[in-house]
MILUM-458803 format. One line per 3 residues: number of its first residue (from 1); their letters; for each residue x, y, z of C-alpha. Coordinates in steps of 0.5 Angstrom, whole numbers. Example, Ala and Ser with C-alpha at 12.3 -4.5 7.8 and 13.67 -1.06 7.14 Angstrom:
BEGIN
1) AS) 25 -9 16 ~ 27 -2 14
END
This chain:
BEGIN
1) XXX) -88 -110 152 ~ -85 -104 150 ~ -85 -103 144
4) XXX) -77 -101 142 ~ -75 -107 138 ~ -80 -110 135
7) XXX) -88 -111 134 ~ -92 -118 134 ~ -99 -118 131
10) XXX) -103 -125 131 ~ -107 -127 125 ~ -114 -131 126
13) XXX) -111 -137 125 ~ -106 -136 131 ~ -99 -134 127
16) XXX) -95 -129 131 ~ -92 -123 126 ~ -86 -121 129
19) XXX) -82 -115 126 ~ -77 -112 128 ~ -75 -105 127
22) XXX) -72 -102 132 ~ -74 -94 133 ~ -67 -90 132
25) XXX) -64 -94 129 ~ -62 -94 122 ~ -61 -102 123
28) XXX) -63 -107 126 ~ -58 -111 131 ~ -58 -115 137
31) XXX) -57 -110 143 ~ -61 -110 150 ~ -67 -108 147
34) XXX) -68 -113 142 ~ -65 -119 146 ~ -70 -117 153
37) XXX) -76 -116 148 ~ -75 -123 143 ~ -73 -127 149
40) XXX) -80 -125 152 ~ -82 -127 146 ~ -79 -133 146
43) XXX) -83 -135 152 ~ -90 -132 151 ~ -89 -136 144
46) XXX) -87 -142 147 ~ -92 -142 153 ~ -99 -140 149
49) XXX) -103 -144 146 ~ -106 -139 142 ~ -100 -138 139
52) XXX) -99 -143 133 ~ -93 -141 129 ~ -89 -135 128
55) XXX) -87 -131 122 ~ -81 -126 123 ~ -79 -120 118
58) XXX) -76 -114 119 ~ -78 -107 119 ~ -74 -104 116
61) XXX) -71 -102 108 ~ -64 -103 110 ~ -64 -110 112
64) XXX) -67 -115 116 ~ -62 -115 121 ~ -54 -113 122
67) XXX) -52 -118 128 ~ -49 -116 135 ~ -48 -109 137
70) XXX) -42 -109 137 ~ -41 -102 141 ~ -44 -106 147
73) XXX) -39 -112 146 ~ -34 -107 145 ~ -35 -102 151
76) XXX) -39 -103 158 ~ -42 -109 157 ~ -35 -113 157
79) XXX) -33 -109 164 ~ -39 -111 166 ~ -38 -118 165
82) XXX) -31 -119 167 ~ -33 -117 174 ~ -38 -122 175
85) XXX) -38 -129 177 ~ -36 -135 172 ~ -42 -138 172
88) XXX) -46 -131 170 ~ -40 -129 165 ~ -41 -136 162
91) XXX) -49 -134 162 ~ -49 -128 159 ~ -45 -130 153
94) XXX) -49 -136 153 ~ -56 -132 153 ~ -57 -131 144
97) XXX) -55 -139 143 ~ -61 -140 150 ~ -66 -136 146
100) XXX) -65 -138 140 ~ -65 -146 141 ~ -71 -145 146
103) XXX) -75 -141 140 ~ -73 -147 135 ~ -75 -153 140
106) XXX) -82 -148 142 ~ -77 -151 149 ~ -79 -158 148
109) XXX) -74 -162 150 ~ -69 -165 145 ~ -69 -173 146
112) XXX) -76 -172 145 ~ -77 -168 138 ~ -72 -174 136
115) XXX) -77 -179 139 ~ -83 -176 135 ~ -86 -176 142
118) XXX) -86 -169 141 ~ -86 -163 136 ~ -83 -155 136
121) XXX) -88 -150 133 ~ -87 -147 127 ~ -83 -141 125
124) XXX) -80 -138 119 ~ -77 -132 116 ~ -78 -128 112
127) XXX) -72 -123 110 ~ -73 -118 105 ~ -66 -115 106
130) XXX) -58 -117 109 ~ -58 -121 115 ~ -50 -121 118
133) XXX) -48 -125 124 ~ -53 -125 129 ~ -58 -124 123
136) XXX) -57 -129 119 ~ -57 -133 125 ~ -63 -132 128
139) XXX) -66 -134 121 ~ -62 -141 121 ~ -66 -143 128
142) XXX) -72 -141 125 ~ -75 -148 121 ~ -77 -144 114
145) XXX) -73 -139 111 ~ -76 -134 105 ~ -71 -129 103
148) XXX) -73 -124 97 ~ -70 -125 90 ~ -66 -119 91
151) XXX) -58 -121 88 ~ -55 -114 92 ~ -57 -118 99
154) XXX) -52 -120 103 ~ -53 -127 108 ~ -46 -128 112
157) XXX) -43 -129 118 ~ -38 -123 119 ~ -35 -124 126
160) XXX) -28 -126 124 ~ -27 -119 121 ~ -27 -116 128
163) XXX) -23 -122 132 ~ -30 -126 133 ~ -34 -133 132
166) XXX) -41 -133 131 ~ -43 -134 137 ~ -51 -135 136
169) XXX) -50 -142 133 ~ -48 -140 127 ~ -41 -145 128
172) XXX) -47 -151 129 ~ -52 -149 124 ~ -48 -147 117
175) XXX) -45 -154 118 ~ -52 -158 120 ~ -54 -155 113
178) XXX) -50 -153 108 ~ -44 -159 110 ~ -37 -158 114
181) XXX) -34 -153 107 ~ -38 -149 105 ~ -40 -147 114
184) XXX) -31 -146 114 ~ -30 -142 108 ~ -36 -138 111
187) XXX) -35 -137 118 ~ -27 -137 117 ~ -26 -131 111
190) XXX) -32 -127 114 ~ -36 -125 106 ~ -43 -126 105
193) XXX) -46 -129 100 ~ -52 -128 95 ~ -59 -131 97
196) XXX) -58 -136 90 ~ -51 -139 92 ~ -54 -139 100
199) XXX) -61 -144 97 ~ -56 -148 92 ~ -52 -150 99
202) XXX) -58 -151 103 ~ -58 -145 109 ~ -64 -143 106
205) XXX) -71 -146 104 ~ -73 -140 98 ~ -72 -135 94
208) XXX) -79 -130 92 ~ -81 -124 89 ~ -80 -118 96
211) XXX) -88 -117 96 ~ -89 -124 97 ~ -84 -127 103
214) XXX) -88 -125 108 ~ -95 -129 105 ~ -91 -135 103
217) XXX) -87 -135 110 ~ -94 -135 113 ~ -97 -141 108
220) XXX) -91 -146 110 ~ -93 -145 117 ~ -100 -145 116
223) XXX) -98 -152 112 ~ -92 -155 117 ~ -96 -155 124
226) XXX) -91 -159 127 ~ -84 -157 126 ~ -77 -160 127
229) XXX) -70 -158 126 ~ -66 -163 121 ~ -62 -164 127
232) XXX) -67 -166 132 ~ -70 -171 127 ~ -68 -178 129
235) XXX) -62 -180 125 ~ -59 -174 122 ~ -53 -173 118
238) XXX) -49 -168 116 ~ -49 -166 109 ~ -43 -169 106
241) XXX) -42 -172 112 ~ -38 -171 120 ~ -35 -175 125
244) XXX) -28 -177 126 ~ -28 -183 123 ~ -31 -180 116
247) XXX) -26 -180 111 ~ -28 -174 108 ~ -29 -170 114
250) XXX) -23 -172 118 ~ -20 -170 111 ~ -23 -164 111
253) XXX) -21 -162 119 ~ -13 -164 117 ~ -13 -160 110
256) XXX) -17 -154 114 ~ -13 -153 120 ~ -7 -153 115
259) XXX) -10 -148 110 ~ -13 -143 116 ~ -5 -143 119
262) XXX) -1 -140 112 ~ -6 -135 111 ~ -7 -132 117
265) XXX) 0 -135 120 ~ -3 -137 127 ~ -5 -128 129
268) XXX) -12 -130 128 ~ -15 -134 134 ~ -22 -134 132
271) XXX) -21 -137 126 ~ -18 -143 130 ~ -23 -143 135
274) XXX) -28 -143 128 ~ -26 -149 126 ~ -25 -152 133
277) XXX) -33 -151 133 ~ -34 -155 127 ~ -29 -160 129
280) XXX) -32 -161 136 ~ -39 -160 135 ~ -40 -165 130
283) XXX) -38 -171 135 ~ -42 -168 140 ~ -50 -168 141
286) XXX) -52 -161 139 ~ -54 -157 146 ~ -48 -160 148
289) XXX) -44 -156 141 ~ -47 -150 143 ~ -44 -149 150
292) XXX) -38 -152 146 ~ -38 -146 141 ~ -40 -140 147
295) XXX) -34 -143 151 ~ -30 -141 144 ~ -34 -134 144
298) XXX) -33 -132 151 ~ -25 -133 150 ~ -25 -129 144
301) XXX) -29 -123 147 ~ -25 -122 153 ~ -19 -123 149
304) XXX) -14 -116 149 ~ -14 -118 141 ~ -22 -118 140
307) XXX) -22 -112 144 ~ -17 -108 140 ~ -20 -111 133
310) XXX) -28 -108 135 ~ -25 -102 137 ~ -20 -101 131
313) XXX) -23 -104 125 ~ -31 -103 128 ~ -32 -96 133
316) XXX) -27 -92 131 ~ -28 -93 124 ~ -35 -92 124
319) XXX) -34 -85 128 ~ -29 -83 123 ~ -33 -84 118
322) XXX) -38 -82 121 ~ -35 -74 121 ~ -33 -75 130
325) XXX) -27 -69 128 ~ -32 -65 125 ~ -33 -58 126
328) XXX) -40 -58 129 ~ -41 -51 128 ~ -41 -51 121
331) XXX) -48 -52 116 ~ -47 -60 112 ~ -45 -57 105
334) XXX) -48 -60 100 ~ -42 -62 94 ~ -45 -63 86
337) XXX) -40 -61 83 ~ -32 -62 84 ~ -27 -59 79
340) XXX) -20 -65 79 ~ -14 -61 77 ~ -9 -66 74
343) XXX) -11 -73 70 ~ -5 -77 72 ~ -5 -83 76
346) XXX) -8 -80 82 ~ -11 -75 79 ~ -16 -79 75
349) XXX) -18 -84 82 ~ -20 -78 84 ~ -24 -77 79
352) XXX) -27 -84 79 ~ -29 -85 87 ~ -32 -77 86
355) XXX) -37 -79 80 ~ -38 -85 84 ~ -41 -82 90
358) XXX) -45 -78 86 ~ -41 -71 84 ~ -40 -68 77
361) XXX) -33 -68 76 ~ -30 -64 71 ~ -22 -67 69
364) XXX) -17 -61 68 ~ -11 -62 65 ~ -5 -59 61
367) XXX) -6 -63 54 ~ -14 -66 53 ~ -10 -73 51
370) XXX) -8 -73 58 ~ -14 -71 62 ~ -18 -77 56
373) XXX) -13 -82 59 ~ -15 -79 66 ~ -23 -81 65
376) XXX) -20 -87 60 ~ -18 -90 67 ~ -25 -89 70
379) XXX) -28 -93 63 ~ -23 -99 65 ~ -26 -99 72
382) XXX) -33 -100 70 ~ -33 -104 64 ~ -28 -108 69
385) XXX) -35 -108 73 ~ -40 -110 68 ~ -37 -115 65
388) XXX) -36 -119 73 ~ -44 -117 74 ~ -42 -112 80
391) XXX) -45 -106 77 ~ -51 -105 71 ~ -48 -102 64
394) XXX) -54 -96 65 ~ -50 -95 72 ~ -44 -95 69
397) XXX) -45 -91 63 ~ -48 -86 68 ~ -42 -85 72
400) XXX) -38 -84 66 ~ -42 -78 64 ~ -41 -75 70
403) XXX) -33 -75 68 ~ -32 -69 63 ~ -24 -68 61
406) XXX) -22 -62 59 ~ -16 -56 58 ~ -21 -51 59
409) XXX) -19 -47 67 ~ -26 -43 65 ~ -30 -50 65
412) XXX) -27 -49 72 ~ -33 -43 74 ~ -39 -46 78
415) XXX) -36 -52 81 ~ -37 -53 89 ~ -30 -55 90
418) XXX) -23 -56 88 ~ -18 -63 89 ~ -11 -62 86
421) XXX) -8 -67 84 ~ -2 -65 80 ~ 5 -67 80
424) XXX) 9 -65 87 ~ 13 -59 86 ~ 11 -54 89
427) XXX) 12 -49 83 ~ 7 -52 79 ~ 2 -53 84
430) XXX) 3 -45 86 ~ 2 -43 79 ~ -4 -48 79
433) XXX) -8 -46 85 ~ -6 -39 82 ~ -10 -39 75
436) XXX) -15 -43 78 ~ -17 -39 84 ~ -17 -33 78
439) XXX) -24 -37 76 ~ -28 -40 82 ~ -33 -38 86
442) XXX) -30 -33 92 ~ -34 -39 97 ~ -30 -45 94
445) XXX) -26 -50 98 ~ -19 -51 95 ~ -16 -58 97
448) XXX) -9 -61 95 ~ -8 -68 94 ~ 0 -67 96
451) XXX) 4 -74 100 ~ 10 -69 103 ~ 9 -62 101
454) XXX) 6 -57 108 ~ -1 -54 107 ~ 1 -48 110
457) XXX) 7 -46 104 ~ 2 -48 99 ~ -3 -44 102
460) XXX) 1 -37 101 ~ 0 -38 94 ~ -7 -37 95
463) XXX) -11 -31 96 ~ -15 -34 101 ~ -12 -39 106
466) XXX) -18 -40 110 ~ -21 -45 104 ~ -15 -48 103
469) XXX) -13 -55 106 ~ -10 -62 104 ~ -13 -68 103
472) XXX) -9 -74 102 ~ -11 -79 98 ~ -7 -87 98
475) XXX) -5 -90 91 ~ -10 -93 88 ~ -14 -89 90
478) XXX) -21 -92 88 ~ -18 -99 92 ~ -15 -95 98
481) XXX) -19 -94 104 ~ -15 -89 108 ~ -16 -80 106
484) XXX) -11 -76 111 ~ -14 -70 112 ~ -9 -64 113
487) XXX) -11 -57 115 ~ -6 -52 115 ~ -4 -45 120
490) XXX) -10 -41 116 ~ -15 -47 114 ~ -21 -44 118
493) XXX) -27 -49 119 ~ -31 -49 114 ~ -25 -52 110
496) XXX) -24 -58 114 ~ -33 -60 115 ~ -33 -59 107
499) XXX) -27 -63 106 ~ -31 -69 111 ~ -37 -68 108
502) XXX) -33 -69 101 ~ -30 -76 104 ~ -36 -78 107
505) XXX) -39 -78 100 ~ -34 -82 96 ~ -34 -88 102
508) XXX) -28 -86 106 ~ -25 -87 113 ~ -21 -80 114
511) XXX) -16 -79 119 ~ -14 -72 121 ~ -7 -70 122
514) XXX) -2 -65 123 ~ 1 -60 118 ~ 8 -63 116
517) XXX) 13 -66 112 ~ 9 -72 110 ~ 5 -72 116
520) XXX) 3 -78 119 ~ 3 -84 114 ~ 9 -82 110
523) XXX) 12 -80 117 ~ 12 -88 118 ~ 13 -92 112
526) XXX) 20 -89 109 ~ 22 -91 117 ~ 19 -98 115
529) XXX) 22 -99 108 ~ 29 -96 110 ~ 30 -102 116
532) XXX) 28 -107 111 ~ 33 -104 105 ~ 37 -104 111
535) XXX) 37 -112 112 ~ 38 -112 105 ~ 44 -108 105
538) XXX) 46 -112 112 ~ 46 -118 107 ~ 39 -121 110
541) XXX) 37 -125 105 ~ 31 -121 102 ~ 26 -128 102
544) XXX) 27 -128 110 ~ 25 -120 110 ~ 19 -121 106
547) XXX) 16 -128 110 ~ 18 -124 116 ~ 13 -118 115
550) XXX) 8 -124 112 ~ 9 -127 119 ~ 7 -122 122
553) XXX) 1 -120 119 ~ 3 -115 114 ~ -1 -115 107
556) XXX) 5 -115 103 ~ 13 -115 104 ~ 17 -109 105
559) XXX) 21 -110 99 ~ 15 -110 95 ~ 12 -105 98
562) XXX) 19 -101 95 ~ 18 -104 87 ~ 10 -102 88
565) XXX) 12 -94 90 ~ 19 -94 86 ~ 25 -94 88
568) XXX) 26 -87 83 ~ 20 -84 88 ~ 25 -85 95
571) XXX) 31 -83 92 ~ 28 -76 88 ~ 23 -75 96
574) XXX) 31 -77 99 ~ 34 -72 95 ~ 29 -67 95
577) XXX) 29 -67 104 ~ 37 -67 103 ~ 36 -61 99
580) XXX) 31 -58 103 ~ 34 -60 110 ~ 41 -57 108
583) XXX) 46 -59 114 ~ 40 -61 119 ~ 39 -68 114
586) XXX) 40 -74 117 ~ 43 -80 114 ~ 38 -85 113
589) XXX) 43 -90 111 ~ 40 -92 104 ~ 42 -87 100
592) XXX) 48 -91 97 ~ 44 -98 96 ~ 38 -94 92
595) XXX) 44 -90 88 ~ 46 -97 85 ~ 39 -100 84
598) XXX) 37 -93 81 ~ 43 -90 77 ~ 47 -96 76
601) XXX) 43 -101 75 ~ 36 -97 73 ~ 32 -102 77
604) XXX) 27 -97 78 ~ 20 -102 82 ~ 15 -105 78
607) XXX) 14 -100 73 ~ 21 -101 70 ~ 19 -109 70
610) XXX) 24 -109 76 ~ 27 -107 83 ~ 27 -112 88
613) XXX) 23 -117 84 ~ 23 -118 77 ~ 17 -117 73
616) XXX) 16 -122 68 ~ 10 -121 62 ~ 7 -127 65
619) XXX) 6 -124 71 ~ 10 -129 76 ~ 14 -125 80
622) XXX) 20 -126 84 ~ 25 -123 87 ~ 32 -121 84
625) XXX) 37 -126 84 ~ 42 -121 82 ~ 40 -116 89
628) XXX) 46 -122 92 ~ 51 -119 87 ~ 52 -112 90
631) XXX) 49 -114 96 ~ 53 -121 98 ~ 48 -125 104
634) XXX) 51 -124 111 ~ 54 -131 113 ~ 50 -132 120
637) XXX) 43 -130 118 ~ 38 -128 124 ~ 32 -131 126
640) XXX) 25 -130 122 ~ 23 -127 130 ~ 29 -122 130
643) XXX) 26 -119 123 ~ 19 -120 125 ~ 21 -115 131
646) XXX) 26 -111 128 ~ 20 -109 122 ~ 14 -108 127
649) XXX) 19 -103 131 ~ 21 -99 125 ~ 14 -98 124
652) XXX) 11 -98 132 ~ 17 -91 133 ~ 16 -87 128
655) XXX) 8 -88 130 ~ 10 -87 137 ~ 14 -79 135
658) XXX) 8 -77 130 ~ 3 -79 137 ~ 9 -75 142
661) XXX) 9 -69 137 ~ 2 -69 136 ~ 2 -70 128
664) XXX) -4 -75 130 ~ -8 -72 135 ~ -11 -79 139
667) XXX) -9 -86 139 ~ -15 -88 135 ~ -14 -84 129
670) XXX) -6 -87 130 ~ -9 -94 130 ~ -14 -93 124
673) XXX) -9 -89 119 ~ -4 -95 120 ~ -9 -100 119
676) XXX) -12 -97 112 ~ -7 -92 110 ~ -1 -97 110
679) XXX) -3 -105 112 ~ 0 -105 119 ~ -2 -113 120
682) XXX) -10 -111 123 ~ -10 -117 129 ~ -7 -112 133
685) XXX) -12 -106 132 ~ -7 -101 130 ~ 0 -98 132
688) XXX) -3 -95 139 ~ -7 -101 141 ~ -1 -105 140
691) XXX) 3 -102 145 ~ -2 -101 150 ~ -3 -109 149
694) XXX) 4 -110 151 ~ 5 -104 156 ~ 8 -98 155
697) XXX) 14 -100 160 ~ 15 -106 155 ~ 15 -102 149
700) XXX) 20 -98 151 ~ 24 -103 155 ~ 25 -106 148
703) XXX) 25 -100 144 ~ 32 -98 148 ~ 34 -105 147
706) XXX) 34 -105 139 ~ 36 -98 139 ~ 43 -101 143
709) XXX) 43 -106 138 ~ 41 -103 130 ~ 42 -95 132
712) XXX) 39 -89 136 ~ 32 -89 131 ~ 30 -94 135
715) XXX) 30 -90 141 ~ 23 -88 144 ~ 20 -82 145
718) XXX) 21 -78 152 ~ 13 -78 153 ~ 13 -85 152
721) XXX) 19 -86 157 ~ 15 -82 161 ~ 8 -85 161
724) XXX) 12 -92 163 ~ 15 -89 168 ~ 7 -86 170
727) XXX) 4 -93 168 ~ 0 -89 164 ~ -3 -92 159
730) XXX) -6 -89 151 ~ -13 -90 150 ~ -14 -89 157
733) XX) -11 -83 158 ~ -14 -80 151
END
C-alpha cells in the first residue's frame, strides 16, 4: 500500500487501526487516493482472518473527514464519466456506496446476516473532529461510532449546498437511525449538527473525552465480535416508523414534498430527489435503496445546474478566498493593527469583522459619542452571541478590547493599515485621506470603503497613490459575505496583495473590479431595482413582484430590497449621477416615482418605518396598500413568468456589459459577486453560468426580444452578439 491516505497498524489482538491523514492536505477528503487505499482496505479487511475488527480515526487536527473532492466531481472526473458506457458510469458513482456496504457486511451476503447464518466483523469509529458529507457517512456504515465531547465539531451531510445528495448512503442510513424527519431536515437543509444532538437522534453511539475515542472505539470491538447493522438484523424497523402503509410516514412523505417545494420553489432538484430516496428506499430491501440513491446522485452530477453550483459556490470560491488574484510577487503582510476611520454603520462593521479576525482596531470618528456607538455595535454582537452559546464571554471580551474608539488622528501613528468609512462625499474623504496621511507611517496601505465614487479621483488627493485602493464592503458588513476589491490607475501591487491579505483575515470572498461608477455590484442592482419600481409605476401589482423574484430563487423581493437600502439613498445617488453626468445622464424612468415616495409623501425605506412596505413596531410587515393610490393597478396583469423573466434579465444585462467592458475581468468573479454581493438566486451559479447553461445565442436571442417589448436597456452587449454568432461560450473561452 502507498501510504498517501492512510495507514493501518494491527494490534495483538487483531484490531486494524486505519488512520486517515492524507499527506498534503490540510483535510481529509474522499479523493482518488483515499478511495484506491480504503478499497483495498476493504478487501484485505474482509479476506483476512487475521484481522478481527477495525477501528478508524483520523489523522489529522482539522477533522476526521470533509466529504467528497469536490475539484474531482466538479472537473476531469465528470469529463471522463460522461464519455464512458452506462454500465461504467453507473459504477463509478456506485463505487463509495459498493465500498462502504461491503466494509459493514465484511462482504457477507445480506439474506445471511439477517438469518443469523452469518455476522459482519466489527468496526467502529473514532472521530476526534467534523465529519461532512462522505465523512460522516463513512462513520454511519461502521457499527460503532465514538466522537469526541467536543460541542465545536460538526456532523452533516452538506451536499445540497452544492446541488448534490449524500450519495455514500447517507439518504438510507440517517433514516435506518435517527427516523425519516431528523434524516430529511439533515440531508435536505444541508447544516451540521453537534455530537449531543447526533447521540439524542441515534446516528451516533457515544460521546468521550478527545484522549479516550480511540481506546474506547477498540474495547467495543474488542467486546462485539460479531457485529451487524441494525438493518441487517431480522425484523428491523425504522425509528418512527417507514412504509407506505404507515400513517406517520405516509403523513410525513406528503407534508415534506409540500414544505421542500415553498421554500425552494421546485429550483432545487436534489432537494426532491433527497426525499425521493427516503421515500423509495424505505420500501425496498437495502442494497436495493442504495442503487436507488446512486441512480438520484449520478442524475444530479451530470446535471448543468450541479455543475455550475460546485464550480460557483465551491471551487471558485475557494480560489478567491484563497488569494487566485493576488500579485505573487509580493511578500504575505502581516496586519496587527488597522486604523477605521468613520463609526457609522459601515464603519463600525468594519471594526467588528477586523477585531474578529484577529486585528487591533482603533475607531476614529468626529465626536467620541459616535465612535462609542460604532464600538457599542460590536458589544451588541457579542452579547447577542454569548447569550446563544455561540462564543464564550472571555472570547467576546477579548474581541471588544481590541476595538478602542477615539477623536484622536495621532492614535492613528502605528497602525499597519488604513480602511475608510466615512460618509460618500468626496470632499469629506479628500480631507480625511489628507489629516490621516499626515500621521501614518510612509509604508501604510490606505484603502476607502466607497459604494460608487472612483478610486482614481479619491486618490489624488493622496501623496502616494500607489498605496491607495478601495475596498467595497456590503451592508451588514459582518452578515455579508462578498468584499469588492478596487484598484485604481496608480494602485501598485502591494496594494492590492495587502488589501487580499486584509480580506483573508477577516473571512471573506474578494472579487476584484474595474474602477468605475459603482463597479461591478452597484452596476447591476440600480438596473435591477429600477425595472421592478418600473413594474410598480406599469401598475403591476407589487405582490405579484415580489413573489416573482422569490419564485425565481432570489433572497428576497426587489422592493424590499429598496426599503432595506431607502428610497432617500436612490434618489440622492440618482441626483448625485444627474449632476455629474450633465447632458450624458440618461433617464432611468423612475425619477418621478421616487420624488412622490420621497418628497411628497416621505416614505424613505425601513428606516423611516415605511417604503413599499410598512414597518410596524410589532415587526409584521407588509406591503403598502396606499402604493395603489399614486400608482393605479394595471387592468391585465402579466403572468408570474413573464415577471420572472423580466427581473432575471434586469439582473443578466447589466452583468453581461460590466463582463463586455471588463468591469469584471472572468466569469468566475461575475458569478461570485452576484451570488454573494447581491442574492442572485444560487441554483444557477451565477449570472455567466446562466447564460452559458442556456447558450449564449439564446441569451441574446431573448434579450433582443425584451428590448422590443420594455426598451433599449435590454438590448445585449455586441461582445456577446458576437460570441453567439462564434458559439463561443464563457467559461471556455476565459
Amino acid at each position: 500500500m502507498s501510504e498517501q491516505a492512510m495507514t493501518v497498524s494491527i494490534d495483538a489482538d487483531g484490531i486494524a487501526l486505519v488512520t486517515i491523514d492524507l499527506k498534503g492536505q490540510s483535510m481529509n477528503v474522499w479523493n482518488e487516493a483515499l478511495m484506491t487505499e480504503f478499497a483495498a482496505f476493504v478487501e484485505k479487511f474482509c479476506a483476512d482472518d487475521a484481522i478481527k475488527g477495525a477501528v478508524i480515526t483520523s489523522g489529522k487536527a482539522s477533522g476526521f473527514l470533509a466529504g467528497a473532492d469536490l475539484k474531482m466531481l466538479g472537473g476531469g472526473g465528470l469529463k471522463a464519466m460522461q464519455t464512458a458506457s452506462e454500465k461504467d458510469r453507473f459504477e463509478a458513482v456506485f463505487a463509495l456506496n459498493r465500498m462502504l456496504r461491503k466494509l459493514e457486511t465484511s462482504g457477507k451476503a445480506a439474506k445471511a446476516l439477517q438469518n443469523g447464518e452469518a455476522y459482519a466483523k466489527p468496526v467502529a469509529a473514532a472521530v476526534g473532529g467534523l465529519a461532512l458529507g462522505g465523512g460522516l457517512e463513512l462513520i454511519l456504515a461502521c457499527h460503532y461510532r465514538v466522537v469526541a465531547d467536543d460541542p465545536k465539531i460538526q456532523l452533516g451531510v452538506p451536499e445540497v449546498q452544492v446541488g448534490l445528495l449524500p450519495g455514500g448512503g447517507g439518504t438510507q442510513r440517517l433514516p435506518r437511525l435517527a427516523g425519516l424527519q431528523n434524516a430529511a431536515m439533515l440531508a435536505t437543509q444541508g447544516q451540521p449538527i453537534d455530537p449531543a444532538t447526533a447521540l439524542a437522534q441515534g446516528i451516533i453511539s457515544e460521546i468521550a473525552p478527545r484522549d479516550q475515542i480511540v481506546a474506547k472505539a477498540k474495547a467495543w470491538v474488542k467486546a462485539n465480535p460479531k457485529a451487524a447493522q441494525p438493518w441487517d438484523k431480522k425484523g428491523f424497523k425504522y425509528p418512527g416508523g417507514a412504509g407506505p402503509t404507515n400513517p406517520a410516514a405516509v403523513q410525513f412523505h406528503m407534508a415534506s414534498n409540500a414544505m421542500a417545494q415553498r421554500e425552494t420553489n421546485h429550483n432545487y432538484p436534489a432537494v426532491q430527489y433527497i426525499l425521493s430516496c427516503l421515500y423509495e428506499g424505505s420500501v425496498v430491501p437495502f442494497d436495493t435503496a442504495l442503487k436507488i440513491e446512486s441512480k438520484y446522485f449520478f442524475k444530479l452530477l451530470t446535471s448543468p445546474q450541479t455543475r455550475n453550483m460546485i464550480r460557483t459556490l465551491f471551487i471558485n470560491k475557494q480560489a478567491a478566498e484563497k488569494g487566485e488574484q493576488r500579485p505573487k510577487n509580493v511578500e504575505k503582510s502581516t496586519i496587527r493593527k488597522v486604523g477605521v476611520l468613520g463609526a457609522g454603520m459601515m464603519g463600525a462593521g468594519i471594526a467588528y469583522v477586523t477585531a474578529k479576525g484577529g486585528a487591533e482596531v482603533v475607531l476614529l470618528d468626529r465626536e467620541m459619542k459616535f465612535a462609542e456607538k460604532g464600538k457599542a455595535y460590536s458589544v451588541g454582537i457579542v452579547e447577542k452571541g454569548v447569550a446563544r452559546g455561540k462564543v464564550s464571554k472571555e472570547k467576546g471580551d477579548e474581541l471588544l478590547a481590541r476595538i478602542r474608539p477615539t477623536t484622536d488622528y495621532g492614535d492613528l501613528k502605528d497602525v499597519d493599515m488604513i480602511i475608510e468609512a466615512v460618509f460618500e462625499d468626496p470632499d469629506i474623504k479628500a480631507d480625511v485621506i489628507k489629516r490621516t496621511e499626515a500621521v501614518i507611517g510612509k509604508s501604510v496601505i490606505f484603502a476607502s470603503n466607497t459604494s460608487t465614487l472612483p478610486i482614481t479621483g479619491l486618490a489624488k488627493n493622496s501623496e502616494r497613490p500607489d498605496q491607495f485602493i478601495g475596498i467595497h464592503f456590503f451592508s451588514p458588513v459582518d452578515k455579508m459575505p462578498l468584499v469588492e476589491i478596487i484598484p485604481g490607475e496608480k494602485s501598485g501591487d502591494r496594494s492590492l496583495a495587502t488589501a487580499l491579505d486584509y480580506v483573508a483575515m477577516i473571512k471573506k470572498t474578494p472579487i476584484v473590479v474595474k474602477d468605475t461608477r459603482g463597479f461591478y455590484t452597484n452596476r447591476v442592482v440600480p438596473p435591477y431595482l429600477n425595472e421592478a419600481m418600473l413594474m410598480v409605476k406599469e401598475g403591476i401589482s407589487p405582490a405579484l413582484i415580489e413573489n416573482a423574484s422569490k419564485m425565481l430563487g432570489m433572497p428576497v423581493g426587489p422592493l424590499a430590497l429598496v426599503d432595506e437600502t431607502s428610497l432617500e439613498l436612490g434618489k440622492r445617488v440618482m441626483e448625485a449621477t444627474k449632476k455629474e453626468l450633465g447632458k450624458d445622464y440618461k433617464p432611468s424612468g423612475v425619477e418621478d416615482l421616487l420624488n412622490v415616495m420621497v418628497d411628497k409623501l416621505g416614505r424613505l425605506g425601513r428606516k423611516s418605518g415605511g417604503g413599499f412596505y410598512d414597518y410596524p413596531a410589532d415587526g409584521k410587515k407588509s406591503l403598502w396598500k396606499g402604493v395603489a393610490d399614486y400608482f393605479p393597478p394595471a387592468k391585465n396583469q402579466p403572468t408570474a413568468d413573464e415577471v420572472k423573466e423580466r427581473i432575471l434579465y434586469a439582473q443578466l444585462i447589466p452583468a453581461a456589459h460590466c463582463f463586455a467592458e471588463g468591469i469584471v475581468h472572468d466569469p468566475q468573479s461575475a458569478d461570485l459577486g452576484a451570488i454573494f454581493g447581491w442574492g442572485f438566486a444560487p441554483w444557477t451559479g451565477g449570472p455567466m453560468s446562466y447564460i452559458d447553461t442556456i447558450g449564449v445565442d439564446a441569451f441574446v436571442r431573448k434579450s433582443e426580444s425584451l428590448a422590443q417589448k420594455y426598451g433599449a436597456r435590454f438590448n445585449p452587449p455586441q461582445k456577446f452578439r458576437d460570441m453567439a454568432a462564434k458559439k463561443e461560450t464563457l467559461y471556455k473561452a476565459a
